[in-house]
C-alpha positions in Angstrom: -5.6 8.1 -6.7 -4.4 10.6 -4.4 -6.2 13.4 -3.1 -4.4 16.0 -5.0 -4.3 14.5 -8.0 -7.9 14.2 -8.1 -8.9 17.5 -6.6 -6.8 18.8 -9.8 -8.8 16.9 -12.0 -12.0 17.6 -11.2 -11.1 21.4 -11.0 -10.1 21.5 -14.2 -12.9 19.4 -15.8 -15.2 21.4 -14.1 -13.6 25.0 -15.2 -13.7 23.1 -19.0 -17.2 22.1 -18.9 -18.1 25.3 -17.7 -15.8 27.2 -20.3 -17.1 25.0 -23.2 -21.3 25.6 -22.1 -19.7 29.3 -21.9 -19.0 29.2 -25.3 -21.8 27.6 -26.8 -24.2 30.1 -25.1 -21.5 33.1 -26.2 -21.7 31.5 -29.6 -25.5 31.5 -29.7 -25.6 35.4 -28.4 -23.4 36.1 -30.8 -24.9 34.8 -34.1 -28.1 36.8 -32.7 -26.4 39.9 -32.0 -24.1 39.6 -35.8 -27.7 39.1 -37.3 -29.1 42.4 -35.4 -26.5 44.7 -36.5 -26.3 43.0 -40.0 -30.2 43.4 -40.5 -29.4 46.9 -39.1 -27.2 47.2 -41.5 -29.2 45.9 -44.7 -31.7 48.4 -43.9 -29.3 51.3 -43.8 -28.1 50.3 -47.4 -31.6 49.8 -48.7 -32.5 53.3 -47.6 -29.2 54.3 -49.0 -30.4 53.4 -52.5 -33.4 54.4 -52.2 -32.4 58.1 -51.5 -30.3 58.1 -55.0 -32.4 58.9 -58.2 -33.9 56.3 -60.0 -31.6 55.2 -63.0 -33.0 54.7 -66.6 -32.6 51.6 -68.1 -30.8 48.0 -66.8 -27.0 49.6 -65.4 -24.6 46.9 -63.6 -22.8 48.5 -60.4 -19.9 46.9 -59.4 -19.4 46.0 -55.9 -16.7 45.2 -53.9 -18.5 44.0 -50.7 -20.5 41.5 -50.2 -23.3 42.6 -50.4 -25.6 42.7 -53.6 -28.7 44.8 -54.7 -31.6 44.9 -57.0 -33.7 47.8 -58.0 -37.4 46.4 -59.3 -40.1 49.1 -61.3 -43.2 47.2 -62.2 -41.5 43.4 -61.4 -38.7 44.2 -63.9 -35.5 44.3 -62.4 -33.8 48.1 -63.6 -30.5 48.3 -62.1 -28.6 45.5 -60.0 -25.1 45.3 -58.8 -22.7 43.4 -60.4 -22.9 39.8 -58.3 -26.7 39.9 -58.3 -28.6 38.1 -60.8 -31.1 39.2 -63.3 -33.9 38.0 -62.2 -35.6 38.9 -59.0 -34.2 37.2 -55.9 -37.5 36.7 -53.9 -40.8 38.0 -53.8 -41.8 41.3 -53.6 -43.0 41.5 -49.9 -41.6 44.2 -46.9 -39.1 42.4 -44.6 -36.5 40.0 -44.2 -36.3 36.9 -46.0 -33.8 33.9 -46.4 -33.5 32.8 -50.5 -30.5 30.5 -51.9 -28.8 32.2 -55.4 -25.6 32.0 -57.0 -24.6 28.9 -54.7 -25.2 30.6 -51.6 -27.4 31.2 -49.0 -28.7 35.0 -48.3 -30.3 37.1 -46.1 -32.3 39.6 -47.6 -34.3 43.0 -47.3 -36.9 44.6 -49.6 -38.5 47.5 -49.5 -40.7 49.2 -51.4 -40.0 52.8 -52.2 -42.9 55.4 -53.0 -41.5 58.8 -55.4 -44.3 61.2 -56.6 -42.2 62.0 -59.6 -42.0 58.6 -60.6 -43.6 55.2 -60.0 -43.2 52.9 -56.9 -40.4 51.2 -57.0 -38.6 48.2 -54.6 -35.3 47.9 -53.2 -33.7 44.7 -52.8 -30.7 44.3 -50.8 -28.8 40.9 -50.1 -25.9 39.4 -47.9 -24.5 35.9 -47.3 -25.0 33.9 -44.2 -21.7 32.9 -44.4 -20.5 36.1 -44.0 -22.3 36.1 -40.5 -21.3 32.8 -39.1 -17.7 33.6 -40.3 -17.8 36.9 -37.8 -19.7 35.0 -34.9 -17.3 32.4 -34.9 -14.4 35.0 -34.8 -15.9 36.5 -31.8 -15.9 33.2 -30.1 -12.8 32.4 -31.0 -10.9 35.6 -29.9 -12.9 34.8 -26.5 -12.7 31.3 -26.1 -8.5 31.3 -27.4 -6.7 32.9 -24.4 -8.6 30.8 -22.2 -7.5 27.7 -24.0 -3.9 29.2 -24.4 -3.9 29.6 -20.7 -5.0 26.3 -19.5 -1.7 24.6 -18.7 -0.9 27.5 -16.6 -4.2 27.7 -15.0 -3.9 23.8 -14.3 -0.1 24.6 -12.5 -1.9 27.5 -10.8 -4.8 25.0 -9.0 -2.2 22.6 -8.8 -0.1 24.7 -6.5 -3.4 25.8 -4.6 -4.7 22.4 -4.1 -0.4 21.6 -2.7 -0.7 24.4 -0.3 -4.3 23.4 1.2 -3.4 20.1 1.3 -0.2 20.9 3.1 -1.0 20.5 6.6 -2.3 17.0 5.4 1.0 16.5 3.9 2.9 17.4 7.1 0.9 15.2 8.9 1.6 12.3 6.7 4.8 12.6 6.9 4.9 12.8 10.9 3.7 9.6 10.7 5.7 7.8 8.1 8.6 9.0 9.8 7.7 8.2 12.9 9.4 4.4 14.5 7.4 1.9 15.6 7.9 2.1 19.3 7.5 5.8 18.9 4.1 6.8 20.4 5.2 10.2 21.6 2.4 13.4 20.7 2.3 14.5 17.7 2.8 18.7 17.4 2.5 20.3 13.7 0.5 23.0 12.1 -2.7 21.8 11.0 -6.1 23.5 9.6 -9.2 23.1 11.7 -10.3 20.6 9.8 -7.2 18.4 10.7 -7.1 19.4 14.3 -9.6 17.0 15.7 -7.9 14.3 13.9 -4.5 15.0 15.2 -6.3 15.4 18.9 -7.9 11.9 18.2 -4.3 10.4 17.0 -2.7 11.9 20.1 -4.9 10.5 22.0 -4.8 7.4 20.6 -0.7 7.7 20.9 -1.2 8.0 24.7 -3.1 5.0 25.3 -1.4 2.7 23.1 1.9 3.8 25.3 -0.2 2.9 28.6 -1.2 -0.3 26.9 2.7 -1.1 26.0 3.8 0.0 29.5 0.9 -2.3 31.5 2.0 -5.2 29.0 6.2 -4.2 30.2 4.9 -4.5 33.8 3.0 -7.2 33.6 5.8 -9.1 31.7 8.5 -7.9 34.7 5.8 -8.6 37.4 4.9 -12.2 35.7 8.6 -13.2 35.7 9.1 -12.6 39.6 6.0 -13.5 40.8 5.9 -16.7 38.9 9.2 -17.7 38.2 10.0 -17.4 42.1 7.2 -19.3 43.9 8.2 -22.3 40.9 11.9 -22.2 41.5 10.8 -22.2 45.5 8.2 -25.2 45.1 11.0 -27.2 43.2 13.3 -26.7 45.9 10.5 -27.9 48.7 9.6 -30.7 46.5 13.3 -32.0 46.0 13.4 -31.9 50.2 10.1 -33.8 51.0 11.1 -36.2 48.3 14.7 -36.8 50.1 12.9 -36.6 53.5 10.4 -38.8 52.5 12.6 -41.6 50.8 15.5 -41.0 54.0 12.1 -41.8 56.3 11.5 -44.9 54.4 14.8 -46.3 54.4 15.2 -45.9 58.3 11.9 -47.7 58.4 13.6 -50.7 55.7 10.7 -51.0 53.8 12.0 -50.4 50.2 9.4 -52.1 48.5 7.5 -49.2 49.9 9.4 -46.8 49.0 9.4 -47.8 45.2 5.9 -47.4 45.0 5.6 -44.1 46.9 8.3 -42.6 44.8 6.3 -42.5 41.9 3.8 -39.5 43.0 7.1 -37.6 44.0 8.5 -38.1 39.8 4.8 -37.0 38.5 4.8 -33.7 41.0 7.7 -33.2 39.9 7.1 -33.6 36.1 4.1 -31.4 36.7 6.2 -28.3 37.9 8.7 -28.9 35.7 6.2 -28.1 33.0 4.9 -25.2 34.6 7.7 -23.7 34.7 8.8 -24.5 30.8 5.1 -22.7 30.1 6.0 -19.4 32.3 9.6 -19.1 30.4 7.5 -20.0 26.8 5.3 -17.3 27.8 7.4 -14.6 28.8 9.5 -15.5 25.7 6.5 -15.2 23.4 5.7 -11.8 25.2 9.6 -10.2 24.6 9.1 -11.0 20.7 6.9 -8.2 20.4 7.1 -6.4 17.0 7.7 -3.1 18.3 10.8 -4.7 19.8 11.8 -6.7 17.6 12.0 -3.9 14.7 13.8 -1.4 17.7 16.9 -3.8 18.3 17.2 -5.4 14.6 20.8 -5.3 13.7 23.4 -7.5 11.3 23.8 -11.1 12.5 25.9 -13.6 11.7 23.5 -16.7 11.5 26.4 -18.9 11.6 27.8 -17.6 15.2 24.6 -18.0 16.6 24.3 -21.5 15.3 27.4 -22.3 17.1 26.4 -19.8 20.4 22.8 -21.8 20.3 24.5 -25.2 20.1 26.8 -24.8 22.7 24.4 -23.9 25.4 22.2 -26.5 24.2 24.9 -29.0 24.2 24.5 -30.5 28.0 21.0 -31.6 27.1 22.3 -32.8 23.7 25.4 -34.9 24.9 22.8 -36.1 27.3 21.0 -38.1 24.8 23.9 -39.2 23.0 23.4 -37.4 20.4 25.3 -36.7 16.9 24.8 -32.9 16.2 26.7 -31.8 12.9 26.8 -27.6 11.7 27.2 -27.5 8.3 27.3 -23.8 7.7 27.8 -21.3 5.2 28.7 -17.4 7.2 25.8 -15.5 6.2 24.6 -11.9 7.2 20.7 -11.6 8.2 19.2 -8.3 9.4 17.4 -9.4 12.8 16.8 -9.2 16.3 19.3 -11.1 18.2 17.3 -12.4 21.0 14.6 -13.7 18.9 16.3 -15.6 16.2 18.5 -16.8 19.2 15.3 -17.8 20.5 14.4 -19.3 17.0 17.6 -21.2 17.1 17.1 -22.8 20.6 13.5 -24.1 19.9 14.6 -25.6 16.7 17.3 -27.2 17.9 15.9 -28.3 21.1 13.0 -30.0 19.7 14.9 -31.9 17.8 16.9 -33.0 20.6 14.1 -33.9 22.6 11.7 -35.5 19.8 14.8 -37.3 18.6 15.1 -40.6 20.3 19.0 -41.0 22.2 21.8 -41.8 20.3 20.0 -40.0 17.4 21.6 -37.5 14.9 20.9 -33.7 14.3 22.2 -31.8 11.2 21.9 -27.7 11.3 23.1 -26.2 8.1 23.6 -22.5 7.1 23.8 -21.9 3.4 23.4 -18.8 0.7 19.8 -19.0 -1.6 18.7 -17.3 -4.4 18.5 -13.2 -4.6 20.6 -13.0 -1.1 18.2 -15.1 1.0 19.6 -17.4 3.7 18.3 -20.6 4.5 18.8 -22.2 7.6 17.6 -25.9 8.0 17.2 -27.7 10.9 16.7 -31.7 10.6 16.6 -35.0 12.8 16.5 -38.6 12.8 13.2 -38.6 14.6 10.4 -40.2 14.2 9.3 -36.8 12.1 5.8 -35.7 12.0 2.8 -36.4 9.5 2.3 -34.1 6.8 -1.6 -33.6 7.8 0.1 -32.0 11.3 2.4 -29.5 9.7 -0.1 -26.7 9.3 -1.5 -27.7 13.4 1.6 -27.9 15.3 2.2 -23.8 14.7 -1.1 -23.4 16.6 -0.8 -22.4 19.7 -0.7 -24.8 22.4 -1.4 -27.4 20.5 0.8 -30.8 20.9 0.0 -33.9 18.8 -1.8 -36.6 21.1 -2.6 -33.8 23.5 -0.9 -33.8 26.7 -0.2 -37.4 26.2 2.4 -36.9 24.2 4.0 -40.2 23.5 7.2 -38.9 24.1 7.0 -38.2 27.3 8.8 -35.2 26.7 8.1 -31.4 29.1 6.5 -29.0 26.2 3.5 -27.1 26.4 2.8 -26.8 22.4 4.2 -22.7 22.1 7.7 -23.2 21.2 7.1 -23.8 17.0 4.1 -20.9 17.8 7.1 -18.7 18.9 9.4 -19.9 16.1 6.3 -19.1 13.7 6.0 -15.8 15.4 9.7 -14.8 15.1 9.5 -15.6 11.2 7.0 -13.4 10.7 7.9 -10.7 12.2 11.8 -11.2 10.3 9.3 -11.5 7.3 10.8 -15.1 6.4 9.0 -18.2 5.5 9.3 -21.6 7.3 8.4 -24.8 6.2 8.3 -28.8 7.3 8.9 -31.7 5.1 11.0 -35.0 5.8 14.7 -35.1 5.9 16.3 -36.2 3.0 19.6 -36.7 4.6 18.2 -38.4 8.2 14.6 -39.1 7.5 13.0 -37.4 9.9 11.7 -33.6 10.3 13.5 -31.0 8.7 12.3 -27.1 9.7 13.4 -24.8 6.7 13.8 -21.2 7.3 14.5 -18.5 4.6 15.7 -15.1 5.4 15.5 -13.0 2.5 16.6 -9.3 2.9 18.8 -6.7 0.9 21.4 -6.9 3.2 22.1 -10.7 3.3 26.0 -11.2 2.0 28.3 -14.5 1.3 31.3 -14.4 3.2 32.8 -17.7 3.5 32.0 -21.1 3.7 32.9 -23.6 6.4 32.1 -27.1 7.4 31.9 -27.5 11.3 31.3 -31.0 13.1 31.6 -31.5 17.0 32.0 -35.3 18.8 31.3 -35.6 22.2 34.3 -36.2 23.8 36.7 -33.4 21.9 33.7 -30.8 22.5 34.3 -28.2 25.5 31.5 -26.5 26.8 32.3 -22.9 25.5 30.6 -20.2 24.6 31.4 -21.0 20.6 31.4 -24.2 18.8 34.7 -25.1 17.8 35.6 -25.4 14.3 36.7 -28.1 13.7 34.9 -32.0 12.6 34.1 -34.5 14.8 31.0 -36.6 15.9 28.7 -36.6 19.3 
């Protein structure tokens, strides 16, 4: 429940509970003021009466009021109005009394009235309850009605209040929905005291978040030369001393030698190599930031960069021998270029590298359900076990360890990356075994508003008609 809503609420639950305990106590001060003035009021009439002469003889008075009266000389009732009865109403006692007669209930007075010309005589005047209760509720409710009348305009009234103090909380909430996600600049809006120190604590908050991003930007440029460089430069000594080494051993004719000292050469060598493939898995993994990623998200075409991806991963792929086949549907995806290029690769070049040579590698491109695009990526590898599927999107992690039987450079982050990438395209991804080749097939779904069908085409490649260029060509063919 939002603030507002419930600030309205309780306002007006509290201004009713305090309206309706208002009228319960208004209601009780009324019935005791109604039965002062009325008592007030029966004594009047009973001195009235009693100021007239004494009539002879049993006379009925009719009476429009209602009110009713007996006049009693020794216990005999002598005169009486016409809706009282003929017998005495109560006992003969000074006061106020409550007796029940004619079906109601009444409030009555006597008095007793002392004449020197003629006897004592007593005065008995009488008035319905009802007649009170009927004039305290009246009261209440000529009170009680305009407030109830004026309730919905009331609740509008507190409604806008409660708006206009909650305003600068508004503003601020909507500073910060509309603000982007690589946006950390200082927030500057009207606020109430009590907002200030938050905003002064969001700012500041802003400002180190920034700092953070821009050590992580540096860090990532700095990584790249500092690392990338002194690899590139060890790769290039190593290749020397490994030529000067074997040209040494050849002027000296001892070959046999040289086959066995060759060997620590290949396993330096194997060793930087993966170095290196860590830094660039690194550095990729640190681009594919979310902040980024939702900055530079445009409309792709899944199925160019299929063919983009494919074509500069062919050299490695004709390499092996392999058969690669594009079966692709043109579909739009909303997405950051670099990183589902980057998605793309890994896919693709794991299954050229886990695939053994002269294998075959299907990529297809095809419309789903409720415009989600599903790209599928499968091999005719030796696949991997279904109790690994969950494990190999850990990071670093590489079934059999660095052992791996394939003998293959990796350093277990590219499907962490892929994994990464879905996620932050909000996709799913999934393993199971190829129906078509048997081995692993990687299934990606895109799903997004803006997907669209556009065509379908079928695309294969063979290894001799295949150019290097920057597309895939379409037309069908084998590797």
């Amino acid at each position: 429940m939002s603030i507002r809503r419930y600030l309205v609420l309780m306002l007006l639950s509290i201004i009713t509970l305090v309206i309706f305990v208002s009228a319960i106590e208004g209601y009780k001060a009324s019935m005791n003021k109604a039965e002062s003035l009325f008592d007030d009021e029966l004594v009047s009439l009973a001195q009235v009466i009693s100021a007239i002469e004494l009539p002879k003889g049993i006379i009925k008075h009719k009476i429009t009021s209602n009110f009713a009266y007996q006049v009693i000389v020794d216990n005999q009732v002598v005169s009486h109005s016409e809706n009282a009865p003929k017998t005495l109403i109560n006992e003969l006692s000074n006061g106020f009394k409550k007796v029940n007669f004619l079906g109601k209930r009444w409030r009555t007075y006597s008095e007793k009235v002392s004449d020197k010309s003629t006897a004592d005589y007593w005065v008995i005047i009488a008035q319905p309850l009802k007649q009170r209760f009927d004039l305290a509720e009246s009261i209440i409710l000529s009170a009680v009605t305009p407030i109830i009348l004026v309730m919905p305009l009331l609740a509008l009234i507190i409604s806008l209040a409660v708006r206009q103090g909650l305003k600068p909380l508004t503003l601020l909430t909507r500073a910060l929905k509309n603000k982007k996600a690589n946006d950390l600049s200082q927030l500057s809006i009207k606020s109430s005291n009590e907002l200030t120190p938050v905003i002064a604590t969001l700012n500041e908050l802003f400002l180190r978040l920034s700092l953070a991003f821009e050590r992580e930007k540096q860090f990532a440029s700095d990584a790249a030369h500092e690392l990338r460089t002194p690899l590139s430069v060890l790769k290039i000594n190593l290749h020397n001393l490994q030529q000067s080494y074997l040209d040494a051993m050849l002027i000296a004719n001892d070959s046999n030698s040289t086959t066995l000292q060759a060997l620590p050469f290949e396993q330096l060598e194997h060793s930087v190599e993966r170095m290196a493939h860590v830094v660039d898995q690194i550095l990729t993994l640190n681009r594919t930031n979310p902040e980024q990623v939702l900055a530079e998200s445009e409309r792709l075409n899944l199925q160019t960069l299929s063919q983009e991806c494919i074509s500069e991963l062919y050299p490695y792929i004709a390499s092996r021998g392999h058969d690669i086949e594009l079966r692709s549907e043109a579909s739009i995806i909303f997405g950051n270029r670099f990183a589902i290029s980057i998605l793309l690769k890994n896919l693709i070049a794991n299954a050229a590298k886990y695939t053994p040579d002269h294998g075959k590698i299907l990529v297809s491109c095809q419309q789903g359900s409720r415009h989600s695009v599903i790209l599928r990526i499968e091999d005719s590898g030796p696949g991997i076990a279904p109790t690994e599927y969950q494990r190999v999107f850990d990071r670093f992690y590489r079934i059999g360890g660095d052992s791996h039987n394939s003998k293959i450079i990796g350093c277990g982050l590219g499907l962490s990356i892929v994994k990464h990438i879905v996620q932050l395209h909000q996709a799913s991804i999934s393993l199971s075994v190829s129906e078509a080749l048997a081995g692993l097939c990687v299934e990606v779904v895109f799903s997004h508003k803006e997907n669209m069908r556009e065509g379908k085409i079928e695309i294969k490649t063979q290894n001799n008609d295949y150019a290097h260029n920057s597309k895939v060509p379409q037309s069908v063919g084998h590797v």
